[in-house]
C-alpha positions as a Markdown table, in Angstrom:
| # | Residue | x | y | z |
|---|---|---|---|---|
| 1 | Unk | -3.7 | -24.8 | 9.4 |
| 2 | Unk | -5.0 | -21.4 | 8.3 |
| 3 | Unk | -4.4 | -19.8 | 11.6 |
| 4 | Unk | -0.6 | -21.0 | 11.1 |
| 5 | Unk | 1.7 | -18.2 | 9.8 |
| 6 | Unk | 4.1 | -21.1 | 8.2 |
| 7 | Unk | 1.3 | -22.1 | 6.1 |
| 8 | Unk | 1.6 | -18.2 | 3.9 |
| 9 | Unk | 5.2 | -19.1 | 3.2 |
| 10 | Unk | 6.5 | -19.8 | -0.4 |
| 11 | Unk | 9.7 | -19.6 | -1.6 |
| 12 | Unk | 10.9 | -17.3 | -5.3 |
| 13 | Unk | 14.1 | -16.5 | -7.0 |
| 14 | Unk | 15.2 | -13.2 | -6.1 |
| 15 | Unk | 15.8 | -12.8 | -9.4 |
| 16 | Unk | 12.4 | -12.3 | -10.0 |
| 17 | Unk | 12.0 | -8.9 | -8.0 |
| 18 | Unk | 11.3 | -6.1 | -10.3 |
| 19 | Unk | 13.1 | -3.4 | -9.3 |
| 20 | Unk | 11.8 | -0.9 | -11.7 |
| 21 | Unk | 7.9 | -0.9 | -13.7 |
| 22 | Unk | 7.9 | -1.7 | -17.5 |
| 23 | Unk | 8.1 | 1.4 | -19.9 |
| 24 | Unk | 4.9 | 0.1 | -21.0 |
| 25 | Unk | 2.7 | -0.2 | -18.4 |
| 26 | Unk | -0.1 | -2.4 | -20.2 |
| 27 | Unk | 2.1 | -5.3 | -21.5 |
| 28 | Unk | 2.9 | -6.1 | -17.8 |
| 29 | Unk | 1.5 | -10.1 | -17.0 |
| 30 | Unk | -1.5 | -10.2 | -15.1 |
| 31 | Unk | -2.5 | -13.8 | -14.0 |
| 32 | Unk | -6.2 | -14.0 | -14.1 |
| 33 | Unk | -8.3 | -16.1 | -12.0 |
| 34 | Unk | -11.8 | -16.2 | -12.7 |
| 35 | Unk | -14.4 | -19.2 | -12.8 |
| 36 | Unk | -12.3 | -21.4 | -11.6 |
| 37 | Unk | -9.2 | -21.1 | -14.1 |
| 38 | Unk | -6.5 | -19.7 | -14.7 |
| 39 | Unk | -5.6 | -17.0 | -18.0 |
| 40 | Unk | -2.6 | -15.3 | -18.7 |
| 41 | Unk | -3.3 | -11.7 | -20.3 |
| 42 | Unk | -1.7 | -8.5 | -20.0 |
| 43 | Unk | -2.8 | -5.6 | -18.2 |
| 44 | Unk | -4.2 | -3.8 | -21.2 |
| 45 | Unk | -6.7 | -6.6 | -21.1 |
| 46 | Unk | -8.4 | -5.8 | -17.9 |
| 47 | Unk | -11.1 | -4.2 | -19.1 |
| 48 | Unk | -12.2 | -7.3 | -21.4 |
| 49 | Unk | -13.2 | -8.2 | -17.7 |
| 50 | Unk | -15.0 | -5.5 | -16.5 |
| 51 | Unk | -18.9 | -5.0 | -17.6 |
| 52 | Unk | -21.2 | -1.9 | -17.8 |
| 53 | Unk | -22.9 | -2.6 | -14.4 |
| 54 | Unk | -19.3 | -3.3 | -12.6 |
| 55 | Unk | -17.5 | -0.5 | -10.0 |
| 56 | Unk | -13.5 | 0.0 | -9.8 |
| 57 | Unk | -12.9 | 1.3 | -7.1 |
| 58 | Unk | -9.1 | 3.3 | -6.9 |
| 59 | Unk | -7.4 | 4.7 | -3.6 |
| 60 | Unk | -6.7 | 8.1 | -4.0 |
| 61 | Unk | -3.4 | 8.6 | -2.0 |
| 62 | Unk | -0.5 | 10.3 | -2.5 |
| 63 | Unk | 3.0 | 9.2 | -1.5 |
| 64 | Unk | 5.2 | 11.4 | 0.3 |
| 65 | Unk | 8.8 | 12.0 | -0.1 |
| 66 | Unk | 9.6 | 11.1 | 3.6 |
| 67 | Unk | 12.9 | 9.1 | 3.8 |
| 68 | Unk | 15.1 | 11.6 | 5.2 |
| 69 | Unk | 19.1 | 11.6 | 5.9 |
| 70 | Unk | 19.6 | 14.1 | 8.6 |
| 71 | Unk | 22.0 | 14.9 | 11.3 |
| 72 | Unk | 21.8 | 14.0 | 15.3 |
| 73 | Unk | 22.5 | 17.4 | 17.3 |
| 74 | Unk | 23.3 | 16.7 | 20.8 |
| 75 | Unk | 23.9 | 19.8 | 22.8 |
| 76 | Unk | 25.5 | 18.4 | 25.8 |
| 77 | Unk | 28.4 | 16.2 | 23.4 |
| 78 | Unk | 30.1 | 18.8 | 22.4 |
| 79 | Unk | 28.1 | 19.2 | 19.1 |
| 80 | Unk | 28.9 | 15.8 | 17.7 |
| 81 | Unk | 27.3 | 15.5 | 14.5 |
| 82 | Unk | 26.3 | 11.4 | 14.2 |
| 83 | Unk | 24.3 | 10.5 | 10.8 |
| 84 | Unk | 21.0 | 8.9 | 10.6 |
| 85 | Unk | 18.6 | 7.8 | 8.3 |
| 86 | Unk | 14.4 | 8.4 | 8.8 |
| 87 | Unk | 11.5 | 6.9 | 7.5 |
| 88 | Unk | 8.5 | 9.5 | 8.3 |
| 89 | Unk | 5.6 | 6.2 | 9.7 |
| 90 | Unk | 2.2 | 7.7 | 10.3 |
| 91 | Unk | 1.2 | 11.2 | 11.5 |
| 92 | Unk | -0.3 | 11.5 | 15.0 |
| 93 | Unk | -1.0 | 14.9 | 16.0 |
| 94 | Unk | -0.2 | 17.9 | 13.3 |
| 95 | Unk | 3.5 | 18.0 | 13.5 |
| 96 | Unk | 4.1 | 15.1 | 15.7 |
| 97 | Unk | 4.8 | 11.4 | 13.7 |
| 98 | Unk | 6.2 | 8.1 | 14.6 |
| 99 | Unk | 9.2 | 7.3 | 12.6 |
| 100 | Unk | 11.7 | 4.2 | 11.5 |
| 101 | Unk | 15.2 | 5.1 | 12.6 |
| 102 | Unk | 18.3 | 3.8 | 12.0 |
| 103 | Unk | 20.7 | 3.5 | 13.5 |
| 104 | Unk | 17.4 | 3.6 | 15.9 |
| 105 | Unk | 20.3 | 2.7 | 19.3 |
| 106 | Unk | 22.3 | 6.4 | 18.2 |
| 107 | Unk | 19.3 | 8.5 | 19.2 |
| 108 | Unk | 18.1 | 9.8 | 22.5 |
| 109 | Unk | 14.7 | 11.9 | 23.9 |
| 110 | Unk | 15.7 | 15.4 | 23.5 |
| 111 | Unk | 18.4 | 15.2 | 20.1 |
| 112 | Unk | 17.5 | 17.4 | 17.2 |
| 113 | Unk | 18.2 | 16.6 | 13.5 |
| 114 | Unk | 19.0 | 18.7 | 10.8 |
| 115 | Unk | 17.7 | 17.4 | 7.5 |
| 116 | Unk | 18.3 | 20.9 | 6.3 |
| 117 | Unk | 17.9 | 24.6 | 6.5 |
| 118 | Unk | 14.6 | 24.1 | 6.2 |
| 119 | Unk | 13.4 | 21.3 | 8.2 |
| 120 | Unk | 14.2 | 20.0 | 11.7 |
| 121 | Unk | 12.8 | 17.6 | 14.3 |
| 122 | Unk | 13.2 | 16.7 | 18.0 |
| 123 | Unk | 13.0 | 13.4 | 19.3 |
| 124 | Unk | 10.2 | 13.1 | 21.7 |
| 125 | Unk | 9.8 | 9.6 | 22.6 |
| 126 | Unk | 10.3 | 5.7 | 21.6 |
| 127 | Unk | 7.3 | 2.9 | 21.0 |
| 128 | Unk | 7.5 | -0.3 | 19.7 |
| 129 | Unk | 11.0 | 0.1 | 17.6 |
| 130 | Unk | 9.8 | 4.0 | 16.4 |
| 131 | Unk | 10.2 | 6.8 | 17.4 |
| 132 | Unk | 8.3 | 9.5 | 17.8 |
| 133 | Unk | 9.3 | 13.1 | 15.9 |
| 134 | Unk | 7.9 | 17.0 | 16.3 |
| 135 | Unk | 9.0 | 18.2 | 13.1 |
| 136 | Unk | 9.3 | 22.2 | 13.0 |
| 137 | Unk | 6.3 | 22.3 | 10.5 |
| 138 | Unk | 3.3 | 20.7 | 9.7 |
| 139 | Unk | 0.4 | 20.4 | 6.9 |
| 140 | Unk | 1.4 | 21.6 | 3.5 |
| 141 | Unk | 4.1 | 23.3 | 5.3 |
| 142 | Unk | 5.4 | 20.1 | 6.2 |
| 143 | Unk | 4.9 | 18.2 | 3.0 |
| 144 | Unk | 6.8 | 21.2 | 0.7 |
| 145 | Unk | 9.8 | 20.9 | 3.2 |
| 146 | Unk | 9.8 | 16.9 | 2.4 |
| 147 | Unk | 9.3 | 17.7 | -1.1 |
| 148 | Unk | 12.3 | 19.7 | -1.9 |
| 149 | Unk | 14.9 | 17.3 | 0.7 |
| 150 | Unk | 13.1 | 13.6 | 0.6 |
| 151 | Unk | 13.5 | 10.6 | -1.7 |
| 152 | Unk | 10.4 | 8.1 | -2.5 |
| 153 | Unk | 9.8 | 5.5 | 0.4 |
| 154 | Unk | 10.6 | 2.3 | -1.5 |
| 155 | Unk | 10.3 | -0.9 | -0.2 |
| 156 | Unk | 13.5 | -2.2 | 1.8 |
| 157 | Unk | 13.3 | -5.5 | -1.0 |
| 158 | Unk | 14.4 | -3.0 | -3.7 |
| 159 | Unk | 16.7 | -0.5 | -2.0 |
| 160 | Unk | 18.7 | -3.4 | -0.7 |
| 161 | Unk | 19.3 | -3.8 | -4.4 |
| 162 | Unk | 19.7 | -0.4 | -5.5 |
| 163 | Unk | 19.8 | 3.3 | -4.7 |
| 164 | Unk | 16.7 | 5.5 | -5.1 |
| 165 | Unk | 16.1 | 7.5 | -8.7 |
| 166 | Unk | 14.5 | 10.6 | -9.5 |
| 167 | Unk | 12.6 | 8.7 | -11.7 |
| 168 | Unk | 10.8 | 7.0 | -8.8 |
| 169 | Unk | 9.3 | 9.9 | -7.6 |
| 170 | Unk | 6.7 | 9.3 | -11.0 |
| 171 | Unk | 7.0 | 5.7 | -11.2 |
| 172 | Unk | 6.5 | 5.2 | -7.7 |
| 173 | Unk | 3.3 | 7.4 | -7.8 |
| 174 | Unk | -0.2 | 6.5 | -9.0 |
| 175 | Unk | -1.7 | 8.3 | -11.9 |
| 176 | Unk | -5.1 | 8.6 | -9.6 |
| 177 | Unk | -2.6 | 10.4 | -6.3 |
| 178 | Unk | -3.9 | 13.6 | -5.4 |
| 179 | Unk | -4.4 | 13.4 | -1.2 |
| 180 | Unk | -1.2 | 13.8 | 0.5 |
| 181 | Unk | -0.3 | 10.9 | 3.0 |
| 182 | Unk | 1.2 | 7.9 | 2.2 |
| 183 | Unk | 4.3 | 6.6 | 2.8 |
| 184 | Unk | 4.1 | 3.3 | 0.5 |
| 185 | Unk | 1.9 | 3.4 | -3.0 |
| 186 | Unk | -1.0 | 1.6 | -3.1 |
| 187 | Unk | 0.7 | -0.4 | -5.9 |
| 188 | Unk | -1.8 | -1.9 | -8.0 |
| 189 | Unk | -2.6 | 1.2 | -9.5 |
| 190 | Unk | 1.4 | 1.8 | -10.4 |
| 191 | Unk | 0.3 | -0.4 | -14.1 |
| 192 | Unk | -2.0 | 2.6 | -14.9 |
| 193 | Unk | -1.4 | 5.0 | -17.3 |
| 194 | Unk | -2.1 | 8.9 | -17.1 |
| 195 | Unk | -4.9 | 8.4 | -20.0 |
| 196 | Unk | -6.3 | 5.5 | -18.0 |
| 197 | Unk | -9.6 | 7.0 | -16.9 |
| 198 | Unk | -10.2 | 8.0 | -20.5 |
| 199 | Unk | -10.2 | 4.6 | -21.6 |
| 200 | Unk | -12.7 | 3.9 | -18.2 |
| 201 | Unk | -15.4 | 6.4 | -19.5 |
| 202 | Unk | -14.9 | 5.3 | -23.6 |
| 203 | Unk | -16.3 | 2.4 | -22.5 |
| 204 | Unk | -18.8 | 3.6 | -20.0 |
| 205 | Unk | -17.3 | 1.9 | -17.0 |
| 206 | Unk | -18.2 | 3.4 | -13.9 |
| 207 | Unk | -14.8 | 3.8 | -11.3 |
| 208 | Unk | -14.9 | 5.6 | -8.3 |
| 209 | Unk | -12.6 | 6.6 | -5.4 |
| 210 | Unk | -11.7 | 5.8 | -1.8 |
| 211 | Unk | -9.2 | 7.1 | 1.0 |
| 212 | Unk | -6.4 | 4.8 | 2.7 |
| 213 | Unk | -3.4 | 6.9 | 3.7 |
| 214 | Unk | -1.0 | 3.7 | 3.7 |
| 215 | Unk | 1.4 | 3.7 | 6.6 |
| 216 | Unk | 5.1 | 2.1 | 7.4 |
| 217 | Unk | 3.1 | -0.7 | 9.0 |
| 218 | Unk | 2.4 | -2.5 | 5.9 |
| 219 | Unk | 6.5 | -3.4 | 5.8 |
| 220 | Unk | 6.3 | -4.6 | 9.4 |
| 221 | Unk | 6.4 | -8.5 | 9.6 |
| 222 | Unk | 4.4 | -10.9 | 11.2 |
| 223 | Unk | 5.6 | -11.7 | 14.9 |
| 224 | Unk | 3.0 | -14.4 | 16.1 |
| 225 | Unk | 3.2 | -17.9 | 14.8 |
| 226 | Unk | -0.6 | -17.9 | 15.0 |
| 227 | Unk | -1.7 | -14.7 | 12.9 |
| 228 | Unk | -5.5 | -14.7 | 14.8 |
| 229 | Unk | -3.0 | -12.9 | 17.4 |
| 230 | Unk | -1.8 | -10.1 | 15.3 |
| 231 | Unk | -2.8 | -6.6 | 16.1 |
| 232 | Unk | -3.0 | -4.9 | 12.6 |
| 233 | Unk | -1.5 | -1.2 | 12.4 |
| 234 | Unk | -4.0 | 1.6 | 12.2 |
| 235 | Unk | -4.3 | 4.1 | 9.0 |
| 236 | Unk | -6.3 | 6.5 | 8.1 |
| 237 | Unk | -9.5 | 6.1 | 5.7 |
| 238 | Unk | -11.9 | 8.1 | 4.1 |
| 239 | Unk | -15.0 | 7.1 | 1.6 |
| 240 | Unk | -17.2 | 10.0 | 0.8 |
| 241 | Unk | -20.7 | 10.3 | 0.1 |
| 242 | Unk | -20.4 | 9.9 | -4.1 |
| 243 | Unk | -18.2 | 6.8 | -3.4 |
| 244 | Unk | -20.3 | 5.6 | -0.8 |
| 245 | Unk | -23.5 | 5.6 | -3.7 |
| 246 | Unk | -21.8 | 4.4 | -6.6 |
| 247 | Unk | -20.7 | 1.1 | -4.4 |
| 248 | Unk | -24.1 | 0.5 | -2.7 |
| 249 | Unk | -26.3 | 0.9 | -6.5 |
| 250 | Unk | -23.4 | -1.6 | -7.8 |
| 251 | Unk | -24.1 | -3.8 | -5.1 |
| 252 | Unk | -28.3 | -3.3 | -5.4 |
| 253 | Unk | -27.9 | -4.2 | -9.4 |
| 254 | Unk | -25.8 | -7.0 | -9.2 |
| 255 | Unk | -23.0 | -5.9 | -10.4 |
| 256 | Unk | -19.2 | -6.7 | -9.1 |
| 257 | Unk | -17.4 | -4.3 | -7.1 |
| 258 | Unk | -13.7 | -4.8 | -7.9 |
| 259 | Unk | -11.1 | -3.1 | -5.2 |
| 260 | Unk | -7.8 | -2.1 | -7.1 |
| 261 | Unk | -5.4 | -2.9 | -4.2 |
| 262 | Unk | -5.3 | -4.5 | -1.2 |
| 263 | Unk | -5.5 | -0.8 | 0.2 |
| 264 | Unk | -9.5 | -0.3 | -1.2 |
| 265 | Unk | -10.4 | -4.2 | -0.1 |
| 266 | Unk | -9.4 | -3.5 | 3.4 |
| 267 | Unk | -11.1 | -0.3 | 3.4 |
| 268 | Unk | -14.4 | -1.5 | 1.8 |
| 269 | Unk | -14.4 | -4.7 | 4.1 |
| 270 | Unk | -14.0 | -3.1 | 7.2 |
| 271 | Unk | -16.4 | -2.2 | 9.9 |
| 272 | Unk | -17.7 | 0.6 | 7.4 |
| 273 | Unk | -19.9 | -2.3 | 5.8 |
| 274 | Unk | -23.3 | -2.4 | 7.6 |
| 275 | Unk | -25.7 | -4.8 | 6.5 |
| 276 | Unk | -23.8 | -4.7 | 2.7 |
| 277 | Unk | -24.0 | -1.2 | 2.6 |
| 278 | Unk | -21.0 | 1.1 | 2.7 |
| 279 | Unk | -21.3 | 4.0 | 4.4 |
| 280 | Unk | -19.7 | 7.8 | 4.5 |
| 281 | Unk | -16.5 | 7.4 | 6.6 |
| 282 | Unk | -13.6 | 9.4 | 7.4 |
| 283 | Unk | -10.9 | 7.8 | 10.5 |
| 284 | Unk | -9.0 | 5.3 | 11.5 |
| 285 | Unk | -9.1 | 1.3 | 10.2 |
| 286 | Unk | -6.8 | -1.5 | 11.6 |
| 287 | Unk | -8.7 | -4.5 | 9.0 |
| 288 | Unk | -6.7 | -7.6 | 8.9 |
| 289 | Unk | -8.3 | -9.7 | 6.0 |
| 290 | Unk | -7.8 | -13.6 | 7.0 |
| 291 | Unk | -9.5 | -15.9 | 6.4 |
| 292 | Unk | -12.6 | -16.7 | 7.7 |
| 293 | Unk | -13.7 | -13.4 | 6.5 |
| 294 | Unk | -17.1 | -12.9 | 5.0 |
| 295 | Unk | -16.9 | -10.5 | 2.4 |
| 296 | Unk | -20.0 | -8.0 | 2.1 |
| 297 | Unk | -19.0 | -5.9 | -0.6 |
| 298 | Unk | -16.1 | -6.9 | -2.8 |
| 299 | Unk | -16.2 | -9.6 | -5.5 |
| 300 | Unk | -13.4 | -8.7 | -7.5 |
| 301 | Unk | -9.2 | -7.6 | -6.6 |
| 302 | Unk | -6.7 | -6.2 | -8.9 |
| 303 | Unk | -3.5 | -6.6 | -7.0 |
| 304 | Unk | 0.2 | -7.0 | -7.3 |
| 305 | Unk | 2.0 | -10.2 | -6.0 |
| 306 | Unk | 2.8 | -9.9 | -2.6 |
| 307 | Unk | 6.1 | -10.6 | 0.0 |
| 308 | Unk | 4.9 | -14.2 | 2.0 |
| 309 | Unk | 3.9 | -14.2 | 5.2 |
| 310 | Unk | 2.8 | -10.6 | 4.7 |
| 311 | Unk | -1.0 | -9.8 | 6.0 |
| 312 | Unk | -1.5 | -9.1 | 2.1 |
| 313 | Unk | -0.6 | -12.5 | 0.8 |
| 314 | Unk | -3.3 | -13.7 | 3.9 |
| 315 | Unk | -5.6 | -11.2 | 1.9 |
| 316 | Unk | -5.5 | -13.0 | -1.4 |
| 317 | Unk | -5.8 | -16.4 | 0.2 |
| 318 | Unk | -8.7 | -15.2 | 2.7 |
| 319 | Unk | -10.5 | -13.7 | -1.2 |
| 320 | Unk | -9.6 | -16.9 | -3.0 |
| 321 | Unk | -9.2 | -20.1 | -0.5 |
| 322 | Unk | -5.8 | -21.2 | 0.5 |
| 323 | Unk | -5.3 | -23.7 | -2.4 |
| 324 | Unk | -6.2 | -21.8 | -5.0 |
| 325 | Unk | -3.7 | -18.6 | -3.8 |
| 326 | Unk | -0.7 | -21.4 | -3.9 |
| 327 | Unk | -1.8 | -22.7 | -7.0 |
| 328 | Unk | -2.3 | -18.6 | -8.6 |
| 329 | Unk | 1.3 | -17.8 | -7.2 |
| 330 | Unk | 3.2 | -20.9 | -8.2 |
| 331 | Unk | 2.1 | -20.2 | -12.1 |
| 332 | Unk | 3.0 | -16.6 | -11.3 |
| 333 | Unk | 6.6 | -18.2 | -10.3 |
| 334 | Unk | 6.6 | -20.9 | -12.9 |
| 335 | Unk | 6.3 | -18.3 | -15.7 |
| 336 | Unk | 8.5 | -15.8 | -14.1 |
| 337 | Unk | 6.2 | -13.1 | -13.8 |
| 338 | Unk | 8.1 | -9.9 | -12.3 |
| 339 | Unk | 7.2 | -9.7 | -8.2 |
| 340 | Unk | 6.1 | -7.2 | -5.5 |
| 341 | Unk | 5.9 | -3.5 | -5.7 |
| 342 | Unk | 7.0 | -2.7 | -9.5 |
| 343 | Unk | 6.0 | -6.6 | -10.4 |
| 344 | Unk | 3.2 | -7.8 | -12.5 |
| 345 | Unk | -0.4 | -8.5 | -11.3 |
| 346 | Unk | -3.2 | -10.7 | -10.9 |
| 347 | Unk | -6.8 | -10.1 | -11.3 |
| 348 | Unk | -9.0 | -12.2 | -8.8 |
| 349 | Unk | -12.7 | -13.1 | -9.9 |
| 350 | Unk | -13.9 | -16.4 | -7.9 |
């Protein structure tokens, strides 16, 4: 049943999590699916797929250093110093974010931590497993102070496996970031190189850009058995007025849109769409692509392979029916492409 969360399950070797990106970004796989077969090609090939009168359509974001190892400060024990690891979530108000903890059960309303001379927050509250942080700066302020003190926000699949690198803090990083944000990469764009756009204008295909500052919410699981009860996170999305343009004359000459990520598809398919136009947007979106969904603007997706049971693994099957998403990721398995974040990709035509 498509509302049945068991039915977005599949099973892969562990072995085939890809814990680091290729030194060579184009020869990574990319499974293509387009009039109704299946082609293995490399990344490099992509644009052997992409005509004149087609859009890309990148997310700008940039990722923020914002796991932090601090100290818990309690005033009344004494000055016992207990560790604890944070995850900065999604920014509500200036200085004020919500936060994954842990240990989450060591803090209490009131502690401050120290994550260094520098930078220090006091715990203000707890929701739904986070909690909520006043840092002692905010803005640019803020994001310098993570800059110099955090590590990259990798997924929890690959730091089980290994300890963060200064290296992630490029490879984990889009060529296209320049809006500070995020605290996950809008991954799809990780196969680009620097020179990428270059090779976009040498052949006179039209890109732009949208906004999604991706939050911790896109780790969180999937609670109900029936996903039409899910309540998808909120983030924060902006499409300007150039963007805005460039996607509605694609759309009035025919041409395919293609969203590169799961990040722009979620943006362009939300409630932004009126009557298969996009309009200027900046705020809040919660879209949860299942599907059911009647897409309005998107006929192409450029995405990595996702975790199952994850709302982005409901995303490709909502784009390219339910059969055809078990049959794209069991050749993906079959042929040991590399998996999830630093993994290999697919690009969806239907």
């Amino acid at each position: 049943m498509e509302d049945d969360l068991n039915s977005y399950n599949y099973d892969y070797p562990e072995d085939l999590i890809a814990l680091n990106p290729l030194a060579e970004k184009g020869l990574a796989n990319m499974l293509v699916y387009e009039k109704n077969s299946f082609f293995h090609k490399k990344v490099d090939d992509l644009l052997k797929h992409v005509s004149k009168n087609d859009l890309l359509v990148f997310n700008n974001t940039r990722v923020l250093p914002c796991r932090l190892s601090g100290k818990i400060i309690r005033l009344n024990s004494g000055n016992q110093e207990t560790k604890i690891s944070v995850t900065l979530n999604k920014e509500i108000e200036g200085s004020v974010w919500t936060t994954f903890c842990k240990p989450l059960r060591k803090l209490k309303e009131g502690d401050i931590i120290i994550f260094s001379e520098k930078l220090t927050a006091k715990v203000m509250s707890f929701t739904f497993g986070q909690c909520v942080m006043k840092f002692d700066s905010r803005g640019e302020a803020l994001v310098s102070r993570l800059k110099d003190v955090g590590d990259m926000p990798l997924p929890p699949y690959i730091t089980k496996k290994r300890s963060p690198k200064k290296i992630d803090f490029k490879s984990y990083q889009t060529p296209f970031a320049e809006i500070d944000g995020s605290v996950a990469a809008p991954t799809a764009s990780l196969h680009f190189s620097d020179d990428f756009l270059i090779s976009l204008k040498k052949k006179n295909i039209s890109y732009c850009f949208i906004t999604l500052h991706v939050s911790g919410g896109t780790f969180l699981p999937i609670r109900e058995r029936n996903i039409d009860k899910h309540k998808m996170h909120y983030e924060y999305a902006k499409v300007d007025k150039n963007a805005a343009l460039q996607i509605n004359n694609t759309l009035k000459k025919g041409g395919k849109v293609i969203a590169v990520g799961t990040t722009v598809m979620r943006v362009l398919e939300s409630n932004i769409s009126v009557e298969n136009n996009i309009q200027a947007y900046s705020g809040s979106i919660n879209t949860f692509i299942k599907p059911g969904h009647v897409f309005k603007v998107c006929s192409g997706l450029f995405t990595n392979f996702h975790l199952p049971k994850s709302t982005l693994f409901i995303l490709v099957n909502a784009f390219v029916g339910n059969k055809k998403a078990k049959e794209l990721y069991s050749l993906a398995i079959k042929n040991r492409y590399r998996l999830f974040s630093y993994g290999d990709c697919c690009l969806l035509l239907p």
